[in-house]
C-alpha positions as CSV (number, residue, x, y, z in Angstrom):
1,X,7.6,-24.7,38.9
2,X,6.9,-22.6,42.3
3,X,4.5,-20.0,43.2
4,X,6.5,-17.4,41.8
5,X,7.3,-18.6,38.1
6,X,3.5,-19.4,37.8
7,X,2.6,-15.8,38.9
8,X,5.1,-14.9,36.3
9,X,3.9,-16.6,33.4
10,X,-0.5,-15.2,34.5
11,X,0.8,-12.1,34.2
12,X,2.3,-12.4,30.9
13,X,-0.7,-14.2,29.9
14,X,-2.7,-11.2,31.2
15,X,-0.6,-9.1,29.4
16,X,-1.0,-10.9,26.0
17,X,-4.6,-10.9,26.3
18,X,-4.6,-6.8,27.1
19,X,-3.2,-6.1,24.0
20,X,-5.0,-8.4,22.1
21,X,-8.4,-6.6,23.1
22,X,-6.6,-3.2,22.6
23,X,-5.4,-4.2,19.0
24,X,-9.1,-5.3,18.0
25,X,-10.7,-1.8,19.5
26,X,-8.1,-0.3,16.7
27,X,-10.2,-2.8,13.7
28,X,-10.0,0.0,10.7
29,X,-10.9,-0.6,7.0
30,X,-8.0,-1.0,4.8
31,X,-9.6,-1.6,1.4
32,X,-13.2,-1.3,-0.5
33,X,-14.2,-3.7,-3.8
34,X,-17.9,-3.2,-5.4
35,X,-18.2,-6.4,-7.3
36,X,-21.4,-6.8,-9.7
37,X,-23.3,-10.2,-9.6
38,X,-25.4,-10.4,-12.4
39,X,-28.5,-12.5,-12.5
40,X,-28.1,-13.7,-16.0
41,X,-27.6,-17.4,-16.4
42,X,-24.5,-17.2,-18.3
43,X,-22.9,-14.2,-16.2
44,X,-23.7,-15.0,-12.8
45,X,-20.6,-17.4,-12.2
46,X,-18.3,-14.7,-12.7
47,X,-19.5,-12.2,-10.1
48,X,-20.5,-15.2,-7.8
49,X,-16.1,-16.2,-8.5
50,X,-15.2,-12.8,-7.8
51,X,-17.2,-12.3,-4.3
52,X,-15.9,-15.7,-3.0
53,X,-12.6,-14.6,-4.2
54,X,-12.5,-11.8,-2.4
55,X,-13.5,-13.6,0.7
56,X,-11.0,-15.8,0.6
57,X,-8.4,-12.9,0.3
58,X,-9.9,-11.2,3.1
59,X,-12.2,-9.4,2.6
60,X,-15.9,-9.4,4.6
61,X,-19.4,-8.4,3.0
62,X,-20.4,-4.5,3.9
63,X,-23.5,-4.0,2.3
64,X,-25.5,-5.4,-1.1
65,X,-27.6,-3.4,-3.7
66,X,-30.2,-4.4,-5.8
67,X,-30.0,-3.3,-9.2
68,X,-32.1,-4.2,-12.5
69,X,-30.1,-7.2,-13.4
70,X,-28.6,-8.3,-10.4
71,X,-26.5,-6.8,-7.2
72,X,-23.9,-4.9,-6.3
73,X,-21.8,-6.6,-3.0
74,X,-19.7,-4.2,-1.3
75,X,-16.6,-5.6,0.2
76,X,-14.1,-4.3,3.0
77,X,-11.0,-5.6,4.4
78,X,-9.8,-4.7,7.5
79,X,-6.4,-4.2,9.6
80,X,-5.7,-4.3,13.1
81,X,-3.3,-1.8,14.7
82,X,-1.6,0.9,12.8
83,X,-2.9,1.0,8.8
């Protein structure tokens, strides 16, 4: 390859990378599950399931509550570019 074709193919690569960082300033939340985990010994499997569940869809912890019997884990999913 010459000079030119390499100049060619950094500014594409420039390019690419522009748009990449522009798509990721346009992050937006998509969707929102509350998932309860409760603490007792014969529950907690099924909100501990659902959480990693939901991670594996997607989806990225927000916040967690305390309640009496356990925790609420707020969940979000983003998109990048238009929603």
């Amino acid at each position: 390859m010459d000079k030119k074709e390499w100049k060619a193919i950094d500014d594409l690569r420039i390019k690419v990378q522009q748009i990449s960082e522009q798509q990721n300033m346009k992050k937006k939340l998509a969707n929102v599950k509350y998932v309860a985990v409760e603490f007792a010994y014969k529950r907690f499997k099924n909100g501990e399931d659902a959480v990693n569940d939901a991670i594996n869809h997607g989806y990225e912890v927000m916040e967690t509550y305390k309640t009496e019997s356990g925790i609420v884990v707020v969940l979000g999913r983003y998109r990048f570019g238009a929603v």
